[in-house]
C-alpha positions in Angstrom: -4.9 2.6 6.3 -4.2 5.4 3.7 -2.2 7.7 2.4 0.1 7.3 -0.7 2.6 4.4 0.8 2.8 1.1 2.0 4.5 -0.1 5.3 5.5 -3.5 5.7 6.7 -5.0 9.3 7.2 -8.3 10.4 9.4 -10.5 13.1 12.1 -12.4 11.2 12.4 -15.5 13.0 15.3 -15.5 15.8 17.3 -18.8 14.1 16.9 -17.1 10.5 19.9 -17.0 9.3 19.7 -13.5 7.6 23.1 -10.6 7.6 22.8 -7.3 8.5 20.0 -6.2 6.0 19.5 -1.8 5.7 15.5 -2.8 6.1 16.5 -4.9 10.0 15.5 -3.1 13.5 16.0 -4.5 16.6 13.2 -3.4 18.7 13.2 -3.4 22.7 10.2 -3.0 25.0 11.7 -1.5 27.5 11.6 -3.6 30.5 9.6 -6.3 29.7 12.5 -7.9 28.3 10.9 -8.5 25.2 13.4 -7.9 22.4 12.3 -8.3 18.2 14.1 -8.1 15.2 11.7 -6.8 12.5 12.1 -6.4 8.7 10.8 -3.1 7.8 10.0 -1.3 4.3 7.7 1.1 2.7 6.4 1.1 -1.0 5.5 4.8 -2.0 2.8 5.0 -4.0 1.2 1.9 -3.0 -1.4 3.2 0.0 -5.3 2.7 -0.2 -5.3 6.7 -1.2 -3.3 6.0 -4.2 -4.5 3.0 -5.0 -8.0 4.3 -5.2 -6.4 7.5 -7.1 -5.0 5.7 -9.7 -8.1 3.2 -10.1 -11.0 6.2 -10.4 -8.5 7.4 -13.2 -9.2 4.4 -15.0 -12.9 4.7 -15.2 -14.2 5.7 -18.1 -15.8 9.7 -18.5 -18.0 8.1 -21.7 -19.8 5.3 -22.8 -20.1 4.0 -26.3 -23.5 2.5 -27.0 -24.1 -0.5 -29.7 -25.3 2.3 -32.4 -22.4 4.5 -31.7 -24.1 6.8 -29.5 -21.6 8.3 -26.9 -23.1 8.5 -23.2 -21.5 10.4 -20.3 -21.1 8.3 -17.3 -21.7 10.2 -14.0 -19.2 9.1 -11.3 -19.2 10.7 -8.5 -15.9 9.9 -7.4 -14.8 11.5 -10.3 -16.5 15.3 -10.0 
């Protein structure tokens, strides 16, 4: 898992009574006679690389302590 998108697959049911959908793909293996219909999509910008991304932004470079002293916070995902 990673990267900057999502993928979502999963079998939509064979009695579901769904109409051609742009995100439907017949899948065939071959000759095992084993035929799906899957709903597929992707969400860019929602992988586990991005997500981490866009949390480490969020974490603070500074700290403020109770008598207003600033304190630099050392992460080390962030240097």
């Amino acid at each position: 898992m990673g990267g900057g998108s999502m993928q979502i697959a999963f079998e939509v049911p064979k009695d579901a009574n769904i109409s051609k959908h742009e995100n439907l793909a017949h899948v065939s293996l071959g000759s095992t006679g084993l035929d799906y219909d899957l709903f597929v999509t992707t969400h860019l910008g929602f992988g586990a690389n991005e997500a981490l991304r866009r949390h480490i932004d969020t974490l603070p470079i500074t700290d403020e302590t109770i008598s207003g002293e600033k304190t630099i916070i050392a992460v080390a995902c962030k240097t």
